[in-house]
C-alpha positions as CSV (number, residue, x, y, z in Angstrom):
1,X,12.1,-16.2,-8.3
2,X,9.5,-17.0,-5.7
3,X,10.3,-17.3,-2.1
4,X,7.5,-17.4,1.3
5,X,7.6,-15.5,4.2
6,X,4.6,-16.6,6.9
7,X,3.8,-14.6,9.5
8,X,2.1,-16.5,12.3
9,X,-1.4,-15.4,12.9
10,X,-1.7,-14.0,16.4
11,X,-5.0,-12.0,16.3
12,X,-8.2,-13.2,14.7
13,X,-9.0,-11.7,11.5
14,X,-11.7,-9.0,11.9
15,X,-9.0,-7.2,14.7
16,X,-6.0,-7.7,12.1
17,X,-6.9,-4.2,10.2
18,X,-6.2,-2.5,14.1
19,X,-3.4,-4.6,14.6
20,X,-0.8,-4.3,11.8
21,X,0.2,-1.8,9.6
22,X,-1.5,-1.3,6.6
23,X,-0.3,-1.3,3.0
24,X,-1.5,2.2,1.9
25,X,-1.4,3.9,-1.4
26,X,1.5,6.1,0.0
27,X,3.5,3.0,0.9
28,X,2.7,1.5,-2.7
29,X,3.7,4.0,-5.2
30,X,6.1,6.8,-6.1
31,X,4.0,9.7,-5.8
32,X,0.8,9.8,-4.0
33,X,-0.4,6.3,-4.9
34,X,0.5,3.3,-6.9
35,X,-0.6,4.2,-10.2
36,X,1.7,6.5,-11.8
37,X,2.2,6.7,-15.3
38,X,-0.5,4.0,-16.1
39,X,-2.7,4.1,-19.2
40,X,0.1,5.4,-21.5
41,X,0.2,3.9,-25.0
42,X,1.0,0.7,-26.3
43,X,3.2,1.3,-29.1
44,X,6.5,-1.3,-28.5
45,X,9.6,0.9,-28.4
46,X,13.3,0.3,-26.6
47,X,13.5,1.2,-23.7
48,X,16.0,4.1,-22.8
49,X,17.8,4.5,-19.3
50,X,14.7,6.0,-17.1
51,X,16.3,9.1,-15.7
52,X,15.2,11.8,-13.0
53,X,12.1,9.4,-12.1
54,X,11.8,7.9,-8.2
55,X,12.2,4.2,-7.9
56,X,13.0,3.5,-11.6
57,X,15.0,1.0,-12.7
58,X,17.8,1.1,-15.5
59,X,16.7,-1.6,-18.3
60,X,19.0,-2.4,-20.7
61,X,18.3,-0.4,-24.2
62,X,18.1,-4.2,-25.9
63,X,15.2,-5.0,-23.6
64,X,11.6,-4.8,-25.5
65,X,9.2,-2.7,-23.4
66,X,5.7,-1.4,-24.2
67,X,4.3,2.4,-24.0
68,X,5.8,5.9,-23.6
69,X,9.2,5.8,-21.1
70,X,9.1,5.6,-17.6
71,X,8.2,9.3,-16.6
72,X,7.0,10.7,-19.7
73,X,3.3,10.6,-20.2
74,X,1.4,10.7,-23.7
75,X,-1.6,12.9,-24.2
76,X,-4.3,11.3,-24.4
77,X,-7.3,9.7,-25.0
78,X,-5.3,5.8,-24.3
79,X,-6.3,2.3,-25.2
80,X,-8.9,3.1,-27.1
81,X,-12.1,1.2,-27.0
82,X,-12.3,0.8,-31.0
83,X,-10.7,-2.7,-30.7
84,X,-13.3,-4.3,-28.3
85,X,-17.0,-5.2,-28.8
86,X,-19.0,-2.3,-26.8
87,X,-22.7,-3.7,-26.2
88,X,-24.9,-1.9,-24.7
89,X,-22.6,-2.7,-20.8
90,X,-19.6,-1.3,-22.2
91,X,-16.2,-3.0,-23.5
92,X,-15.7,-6.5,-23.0
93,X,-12.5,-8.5,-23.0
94,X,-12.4,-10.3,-25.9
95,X,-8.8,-11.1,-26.3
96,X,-8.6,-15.5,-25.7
97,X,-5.4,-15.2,-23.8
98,X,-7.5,-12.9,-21.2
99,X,-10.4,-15.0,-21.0
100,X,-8.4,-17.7,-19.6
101,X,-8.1,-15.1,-16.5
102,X,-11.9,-14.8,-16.0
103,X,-13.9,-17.1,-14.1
104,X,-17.5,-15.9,-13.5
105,X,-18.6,-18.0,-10.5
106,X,-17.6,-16.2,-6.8
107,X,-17.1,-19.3,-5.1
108,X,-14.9,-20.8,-7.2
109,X,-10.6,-20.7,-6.5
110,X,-8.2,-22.2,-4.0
111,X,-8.8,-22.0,0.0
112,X,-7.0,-22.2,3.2
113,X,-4.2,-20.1,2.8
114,X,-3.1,-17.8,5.9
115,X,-4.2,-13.8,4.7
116,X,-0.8,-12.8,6.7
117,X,1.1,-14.9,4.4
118,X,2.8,-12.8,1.3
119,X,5.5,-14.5,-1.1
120,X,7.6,-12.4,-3.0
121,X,7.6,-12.2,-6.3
122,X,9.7,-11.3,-9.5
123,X,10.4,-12.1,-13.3
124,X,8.4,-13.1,-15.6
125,X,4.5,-14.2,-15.6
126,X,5.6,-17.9,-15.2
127,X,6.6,-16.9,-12.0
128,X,3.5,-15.6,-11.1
129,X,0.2,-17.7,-9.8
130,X,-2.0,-19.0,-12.1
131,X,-6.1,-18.5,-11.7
132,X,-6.2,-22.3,-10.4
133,X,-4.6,-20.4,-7.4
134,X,-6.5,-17.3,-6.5
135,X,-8.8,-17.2,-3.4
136,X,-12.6,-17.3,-4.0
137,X,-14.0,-13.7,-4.8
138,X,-16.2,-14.2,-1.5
139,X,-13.7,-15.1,0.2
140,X,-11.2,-12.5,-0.9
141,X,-14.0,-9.8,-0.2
142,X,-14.0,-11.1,3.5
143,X,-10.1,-11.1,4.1
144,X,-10.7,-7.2,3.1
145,X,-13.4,-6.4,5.1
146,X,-11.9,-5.0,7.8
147,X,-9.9,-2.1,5.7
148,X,-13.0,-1.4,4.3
149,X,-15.0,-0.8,7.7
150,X,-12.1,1.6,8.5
151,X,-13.7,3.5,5.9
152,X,-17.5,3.1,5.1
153,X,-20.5,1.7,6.9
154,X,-21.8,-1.6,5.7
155,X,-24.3,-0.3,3.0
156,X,-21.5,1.2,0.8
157,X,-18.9,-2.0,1.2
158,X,-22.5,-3.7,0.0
159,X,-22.6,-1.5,-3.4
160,X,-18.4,-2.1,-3.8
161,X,-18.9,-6.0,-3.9
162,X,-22.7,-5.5,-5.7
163,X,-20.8,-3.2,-8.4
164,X,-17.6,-5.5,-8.7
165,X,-19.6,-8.3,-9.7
166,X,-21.9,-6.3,-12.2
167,X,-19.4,-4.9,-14.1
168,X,-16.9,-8.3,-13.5
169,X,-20.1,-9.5,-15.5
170,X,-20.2,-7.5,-17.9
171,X,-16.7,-7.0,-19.0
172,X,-15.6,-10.1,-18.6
173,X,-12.3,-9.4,-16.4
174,X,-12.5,-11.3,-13.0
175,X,-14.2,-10.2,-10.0
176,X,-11.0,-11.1,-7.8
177,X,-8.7,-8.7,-10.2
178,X,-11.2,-5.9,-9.7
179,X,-11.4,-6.5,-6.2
180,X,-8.0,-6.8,-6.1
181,X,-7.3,-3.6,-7.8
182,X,-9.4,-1.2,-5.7
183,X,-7.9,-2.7,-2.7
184,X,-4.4,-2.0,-4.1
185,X,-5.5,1.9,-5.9
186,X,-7.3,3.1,-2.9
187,X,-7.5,0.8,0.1
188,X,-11.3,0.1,-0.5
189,X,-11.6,3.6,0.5
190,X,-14.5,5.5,-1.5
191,X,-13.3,9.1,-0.9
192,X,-9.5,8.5,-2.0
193,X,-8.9,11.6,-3.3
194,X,-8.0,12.1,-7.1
195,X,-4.3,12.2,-7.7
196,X,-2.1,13.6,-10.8
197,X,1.8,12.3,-11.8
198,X,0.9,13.6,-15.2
199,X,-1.6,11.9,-15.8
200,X,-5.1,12.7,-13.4
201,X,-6.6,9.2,-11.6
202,X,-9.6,8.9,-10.2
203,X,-12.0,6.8,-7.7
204,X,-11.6,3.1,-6.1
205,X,-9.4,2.2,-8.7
206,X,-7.4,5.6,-9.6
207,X,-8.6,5.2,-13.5
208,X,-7.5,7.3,-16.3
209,X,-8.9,10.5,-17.3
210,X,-12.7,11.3,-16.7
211,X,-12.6,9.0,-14.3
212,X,-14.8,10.3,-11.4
213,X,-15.0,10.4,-7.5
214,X,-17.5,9.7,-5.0
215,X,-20.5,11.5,-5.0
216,X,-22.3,11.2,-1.4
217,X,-25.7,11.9,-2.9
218,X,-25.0,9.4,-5.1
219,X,-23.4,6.8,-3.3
220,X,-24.6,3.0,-5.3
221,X,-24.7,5.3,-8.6
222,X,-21.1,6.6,-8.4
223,X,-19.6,3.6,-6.7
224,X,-20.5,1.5,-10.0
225,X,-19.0,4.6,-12.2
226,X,-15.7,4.6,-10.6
227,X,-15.7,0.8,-10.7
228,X,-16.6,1.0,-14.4
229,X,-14.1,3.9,-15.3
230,X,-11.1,1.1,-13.9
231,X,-12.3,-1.6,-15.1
232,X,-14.3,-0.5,-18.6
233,X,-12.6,2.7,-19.1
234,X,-13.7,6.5,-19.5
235,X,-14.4,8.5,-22.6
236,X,-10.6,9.4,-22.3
237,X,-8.7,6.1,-22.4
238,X,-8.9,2.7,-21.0
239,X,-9.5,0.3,-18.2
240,X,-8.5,-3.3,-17.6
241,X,-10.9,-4.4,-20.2
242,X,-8.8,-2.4,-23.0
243,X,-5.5,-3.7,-21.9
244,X,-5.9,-7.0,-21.9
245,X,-7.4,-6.5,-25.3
246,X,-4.4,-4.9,-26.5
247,X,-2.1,-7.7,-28.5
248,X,0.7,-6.3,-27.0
249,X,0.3,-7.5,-23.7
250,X,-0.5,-11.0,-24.8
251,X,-4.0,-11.3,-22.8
252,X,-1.8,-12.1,-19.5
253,X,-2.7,-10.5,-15.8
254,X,0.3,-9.7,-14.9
255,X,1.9,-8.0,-17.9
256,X,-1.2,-6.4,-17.9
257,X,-0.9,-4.8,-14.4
258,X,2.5,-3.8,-15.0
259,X,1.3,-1.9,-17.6
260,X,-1.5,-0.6,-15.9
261,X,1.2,1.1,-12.9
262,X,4.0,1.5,-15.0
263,X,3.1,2.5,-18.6
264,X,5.9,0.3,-20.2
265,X,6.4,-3.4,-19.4
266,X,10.0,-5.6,-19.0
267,X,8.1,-9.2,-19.6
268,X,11.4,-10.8,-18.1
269,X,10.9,-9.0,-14.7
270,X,7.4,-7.6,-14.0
271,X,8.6,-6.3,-10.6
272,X,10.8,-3.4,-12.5
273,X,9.9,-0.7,-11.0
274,X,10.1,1.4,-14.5
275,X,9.0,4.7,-12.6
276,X,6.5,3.4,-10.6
277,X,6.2,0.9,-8.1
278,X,8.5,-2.0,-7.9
279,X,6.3,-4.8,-5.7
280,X,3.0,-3.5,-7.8
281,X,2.1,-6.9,-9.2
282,X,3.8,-9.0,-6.9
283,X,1.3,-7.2,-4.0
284,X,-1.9,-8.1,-7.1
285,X,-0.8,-11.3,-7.0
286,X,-0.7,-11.8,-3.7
287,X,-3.9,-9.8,-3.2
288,X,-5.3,-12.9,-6.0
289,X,-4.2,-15.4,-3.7
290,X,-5.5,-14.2,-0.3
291,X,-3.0,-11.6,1.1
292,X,-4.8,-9.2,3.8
293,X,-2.2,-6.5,2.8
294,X,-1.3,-5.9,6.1
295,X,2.4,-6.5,5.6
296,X,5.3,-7.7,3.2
297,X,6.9,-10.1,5.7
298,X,10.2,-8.2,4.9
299,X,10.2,-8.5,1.0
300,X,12.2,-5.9,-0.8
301,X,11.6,-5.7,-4.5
């Protein structure tokens, strides 16, 4: 179901960071931020009862879920990077269904849509926007750059946006769901620290294992890494790039983002919390579509 909540705009947008509260990785997640349990396997199992886990949600054992259960992590290395083409700029997204989710132009998507505004949503992909809808990645980058300044001077948000569109480029996976994604992992901010529900994430995007963190005397240089390790994947397991690859989430966005929090996915309700965050792709998706982040207008997933 999809319903809209507005909230009127009262203070122009470069003073909205100041003057709502902001959606931080301790308000999006069980745990310390919003990724827990992600980059578990891919193997389709039923789903058992998730028990002793914060904000899971039963499933019914006849549902068809993907990966390890909610709470249990699998040793890695994950999502392999044997089933992609690795040129000499890393994995690429090959899969067809995933391709239709790339565009490589930044000015290209939908406009005019108020950043306060945040629509709640739930069940399957349908219900979810289509690329025809997402905000232009320039203009997305501007809607965020307020949180950012909260945390870095102008040079480094310059080498986040330079180093979301290289490696956008590269892989193939949109600039907006990158964007998107660091936003969501870490609040744009470079020195999120590294955080462990099993399963150790790193950097702007809280990536798998050997993912790595900011290094100040290496700011451009480990900027692009930690953008790479989410998006491309580390030596250890996959990014973005490797799950949308993977047949089992069909090459969609959204499946693939519930996979990427959660480790399992219930296709007939992405906004299952299954151990990890209930509103996680419902806050991508508005992210996608020009939300500021600054609040849910009330939703409750």
């Amino acid at each position: 179901m999809r319903f809209t909540n507005t909230i009127a705009a009262v203070v122009p947008l470069l003073a909205l960071a100041a003057a709502a509260p902001l959606v931080t990785p301790e308000d999006i997640g069980s745990g310390t931020h919003g990724n827990q349990g992600a980059h578990v396997g891919l193997t389709k199992i039923e789903a058992p009862k998730p028990t002793g886990v914060a904000n899971s949600t039963a499933v019914p054992s006849s549902t068809a879920v993907y990966g390890a259960p909610a709470g249990e992590v699998k040793p890695g290395p994950q999502f392999g990077n044997t089933t992609v083409t690795s040129g000499a700029n890393g994995p690429q997204v090959e899969n067809p269904a995933a391709l239709a989710f790339f565009s490589p132009d930044p000015e290209v998507g939908s406009g005019g849509r108020d950043p306060a505004t945040y629509t709640c949503l739930s069940g399957p992909a349908s219900n979810f926007p289509p690329i025809e809808e997402w905000t232009p990645f320039e203009t997305m980058f501007k809607i965020n750059q307020p949180q950012l300044a909260l945390f870095e001077p102008e040079a480094l948000q310059q080498n986040i946006k330079d180093s979301v569109l290289k490696i956008s480029a590269f892989a193939k996976v949109d600039a907006r769901l990158v964007m998107a994604q660091i936003m969501q992992e870490s609040t744009g901010n470079v020195n999120v620290p590294c955080t462990n529900n099993g399963v150790q994430n790193c950097g702007l995007m809280q990536a798998f294992i050997g993912s790595v963190s900011f290094d100040p005397t290496r700011p451009a240089e480990s900027i692009e890494q930690m953008i790479k390790d989410g998006t491309q994947g580390t030596a250890q397991g996959g990014g973005l790039v490797q799950i949308l690859n993977d047949a089992s989430t069909g090459g969609n966005v959204y499946v693939a983002l519930r996979k990427y929090n959660s480790g399992v996915v219930d296709e007939s309700n992405l906004s299952l919390a299954l151990g990890a965050t209930a509103s996680y792709v419902s806050d991508m998706a508005n992210r996608l579509v020009g939300w500021d982040g600054a609040s849910r207008a009330g939703c409750v997933l």
